[in-house]
C-alpha positions in Angstrom: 65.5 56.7 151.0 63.8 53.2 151.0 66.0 50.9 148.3 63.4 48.3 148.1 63.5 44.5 147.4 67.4 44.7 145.5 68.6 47.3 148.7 67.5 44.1 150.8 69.2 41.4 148.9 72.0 43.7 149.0 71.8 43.9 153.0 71.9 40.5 153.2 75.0 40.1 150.9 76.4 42.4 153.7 76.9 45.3 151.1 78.2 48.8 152.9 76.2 51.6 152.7 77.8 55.3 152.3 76.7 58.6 152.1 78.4 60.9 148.9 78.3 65.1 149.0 78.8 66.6 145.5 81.6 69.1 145.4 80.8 70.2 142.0 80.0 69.4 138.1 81.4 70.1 135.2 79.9 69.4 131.7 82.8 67.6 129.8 80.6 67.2 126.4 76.6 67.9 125.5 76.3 64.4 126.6 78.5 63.7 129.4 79.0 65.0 132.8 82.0 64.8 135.6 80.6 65.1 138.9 82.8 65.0 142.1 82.6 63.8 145.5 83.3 63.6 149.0 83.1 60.0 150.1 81.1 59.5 152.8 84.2 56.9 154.5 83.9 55.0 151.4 87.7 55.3 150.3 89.5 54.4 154.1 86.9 51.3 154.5 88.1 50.0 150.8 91.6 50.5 152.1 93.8 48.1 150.3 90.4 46.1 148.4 90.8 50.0 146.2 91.2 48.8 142.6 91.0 49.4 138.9 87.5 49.7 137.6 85.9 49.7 140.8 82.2 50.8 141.1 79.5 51.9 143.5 75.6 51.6 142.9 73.9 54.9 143.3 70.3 55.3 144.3 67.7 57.4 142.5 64.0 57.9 142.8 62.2 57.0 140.1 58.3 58.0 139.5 58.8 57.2 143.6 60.6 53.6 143.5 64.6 53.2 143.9 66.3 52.6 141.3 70.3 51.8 141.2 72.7 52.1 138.2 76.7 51.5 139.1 79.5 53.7 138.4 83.1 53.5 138.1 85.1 55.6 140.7 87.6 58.6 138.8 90.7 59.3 140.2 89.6 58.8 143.6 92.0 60.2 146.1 92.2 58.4 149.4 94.1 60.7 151.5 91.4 63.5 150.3 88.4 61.4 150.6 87.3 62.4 147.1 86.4 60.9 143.4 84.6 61.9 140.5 81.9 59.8 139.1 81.0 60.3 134.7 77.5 60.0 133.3 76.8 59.2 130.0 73.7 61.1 129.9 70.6 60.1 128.0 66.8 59.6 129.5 66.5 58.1 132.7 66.4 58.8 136.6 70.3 59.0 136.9 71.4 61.1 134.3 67.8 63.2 135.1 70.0 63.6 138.8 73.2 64.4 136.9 72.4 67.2 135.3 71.6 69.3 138.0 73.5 68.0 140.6 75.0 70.8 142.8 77.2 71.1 145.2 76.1 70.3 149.0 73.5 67.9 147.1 73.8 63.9 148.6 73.2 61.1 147.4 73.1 57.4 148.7 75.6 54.7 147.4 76.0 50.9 148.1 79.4 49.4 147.8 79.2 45.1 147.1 80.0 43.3 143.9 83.1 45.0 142.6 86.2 42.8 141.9 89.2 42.9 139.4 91.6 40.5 139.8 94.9 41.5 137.5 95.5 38.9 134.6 98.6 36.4 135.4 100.7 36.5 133.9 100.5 39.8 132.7 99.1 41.1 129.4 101.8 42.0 126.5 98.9 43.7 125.3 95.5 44.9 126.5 92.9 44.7 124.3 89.9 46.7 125.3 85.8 47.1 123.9 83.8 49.7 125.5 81.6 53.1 125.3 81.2 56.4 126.9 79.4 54.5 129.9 82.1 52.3 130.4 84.7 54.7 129.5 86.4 55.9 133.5 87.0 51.9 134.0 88.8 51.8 130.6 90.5 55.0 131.3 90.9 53.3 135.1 92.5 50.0 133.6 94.7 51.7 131.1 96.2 53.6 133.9 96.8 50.5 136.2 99.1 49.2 133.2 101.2 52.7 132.3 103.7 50.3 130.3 100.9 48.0 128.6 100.3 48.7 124.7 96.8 48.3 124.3 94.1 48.5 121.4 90.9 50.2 122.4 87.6 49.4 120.6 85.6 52.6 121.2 81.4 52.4 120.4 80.0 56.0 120.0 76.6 57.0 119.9 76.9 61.0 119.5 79.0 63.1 117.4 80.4 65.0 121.0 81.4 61.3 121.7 85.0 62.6 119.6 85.7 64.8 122.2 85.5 62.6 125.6 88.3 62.4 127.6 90.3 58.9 126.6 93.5 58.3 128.0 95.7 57.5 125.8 99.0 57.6 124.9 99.7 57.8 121.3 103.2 55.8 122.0 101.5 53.3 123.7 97.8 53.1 122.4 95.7 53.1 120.1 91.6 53.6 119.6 89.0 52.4 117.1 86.4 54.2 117.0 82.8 52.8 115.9 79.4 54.3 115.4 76.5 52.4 117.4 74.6 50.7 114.5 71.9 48.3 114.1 71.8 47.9 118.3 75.9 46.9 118.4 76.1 44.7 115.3 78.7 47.3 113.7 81.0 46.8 116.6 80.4 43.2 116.9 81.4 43.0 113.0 84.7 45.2 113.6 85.8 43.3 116.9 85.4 39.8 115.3 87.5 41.0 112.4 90.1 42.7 113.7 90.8 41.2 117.1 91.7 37.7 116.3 95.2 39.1 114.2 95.9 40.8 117.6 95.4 37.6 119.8 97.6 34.8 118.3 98.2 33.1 121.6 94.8 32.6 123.2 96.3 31.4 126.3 98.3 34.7 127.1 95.7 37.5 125.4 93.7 39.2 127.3 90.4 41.0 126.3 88.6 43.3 128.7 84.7 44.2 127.8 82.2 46.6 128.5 79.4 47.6 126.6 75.6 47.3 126.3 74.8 43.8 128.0 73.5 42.2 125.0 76.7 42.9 122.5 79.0 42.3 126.0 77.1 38.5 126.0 77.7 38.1 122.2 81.5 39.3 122.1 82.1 37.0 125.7 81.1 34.0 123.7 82.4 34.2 120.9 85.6 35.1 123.1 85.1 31.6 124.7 84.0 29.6 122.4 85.4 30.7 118.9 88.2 32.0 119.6 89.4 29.9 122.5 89.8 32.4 125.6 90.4 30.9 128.9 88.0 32.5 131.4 90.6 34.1 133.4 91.9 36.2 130.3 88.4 37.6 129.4 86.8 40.1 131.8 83.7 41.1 130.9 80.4 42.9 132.2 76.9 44.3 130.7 76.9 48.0 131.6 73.6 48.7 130.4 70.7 48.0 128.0 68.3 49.3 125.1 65.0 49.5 126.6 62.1 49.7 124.7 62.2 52.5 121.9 65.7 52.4 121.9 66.9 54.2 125.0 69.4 53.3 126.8 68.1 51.8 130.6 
């Protein structure tokens, strides 16, 4: 498949390309779908560069033009060669691919971009903002910290969102969950009230953030500015946006 202008920028930012098989699907909610993998390589050439929250861009034909969306790896399993991948479906090309994906079906992936690099000193606490797209790197994160309390801001969109795997410990965590409203302003509102009481010390907080890329850009500043967040204790990334009508793009 031809990846267009971006699969040449990507080239030139000597991205890796890989081949995925599906292994098989299962439908985890009305509106969410687990789909594993073989790797294509993918696992043994990230070899010690494997980290929390790491994604891969998948390529999709679209009305018959690429089109990439990232994803964060599940459970991936080196020895195996194996992950999962989770799609928060809705319109659009990829979840369009999701739901029928099959086993022996392929698709392409692109590997370049990814990076976490683990807070320092550690976190006493990790406080955490996302949504069903974002949810395997905050299920990711919260499993690279085992010992780590940590307070989850959770956006939903659909009443199935209740049921979607988030893991937590109820000794350790604990979730807050907010209906989608007026394009993010509800959880704006509920972050900006509630999160200063659990960041006294700006300096040793640290805030990790995932949403739409709009609410992601308002929460980041006000993360930076307002509250007084050093950059390396906020980590934050736009996982997606409304597009016009209000579907998610």
């Amino acid at each position: 498949m031809g990846k267009g202008w971006e699969g040449v920028v990507l080239k030139l930012l000597r991205a890796k390309d890989f081949t995925f098989t599906v292994t098989g699907a299962e439908q985890v909610t009305a509106d969410y779908r687990r789909i594993g993998f073989t790797d294509g390589g993918l696992l043994a050439a990230a070899g010690p560069s494997l980290h929390p929250t790491m994604w891969v861009r998948l390529w999709f034909q679209d009305h018959g033009k690429p089109h990439q969306r990232a994803y964060t790896l599940v459970d991936p399993d080196p020895a195996a060669g194996t992950f999962s991948l989770e799609f928060a479906l809705h319109d659009g090309a990829a979840s369009n691919w999701a739901r029928t994906a099959a086993p022996g079906d392929t698709i392409e992936a692109t590997v370049q971009g990814t990076g976490f690099v683990p807070p320092a000193p550690a976190p006493e606490r990790l406080l955490v903002i996302g949504d069903a797209a974002s949810l395997p790197a905050v299920n990711s994160l919260l499993d690279a910290y085992p010992d780590t309390p940590a307070t989850l801001w959770f956006e939903t969109q659909h009443a199935s969102d209740a049921e979607l795997p988030v893991r937590l410990d109820p000794a350790r965590h604990e979730i807050r969950r907010i209906a989608r409203e007026r394009a993010g302003a509800a959880l704006v509102e509920r972050v900006k009230a509630e999160l200063p009481a659990l960041a006294p010390d700006p300096a040793s907080a640290y805030v990790w953030l995932a949403c739409d890329t709009a609410t992601t850009r308002t929460l980041t500043g006000w993360l930076r500015k307002d509250l007084g967040l050093p950059k390396s204790r906020v980590n934050s990334l736009g996982y997606w946006r409304d597009a016009p009508g209000g579907a998610a793009a």
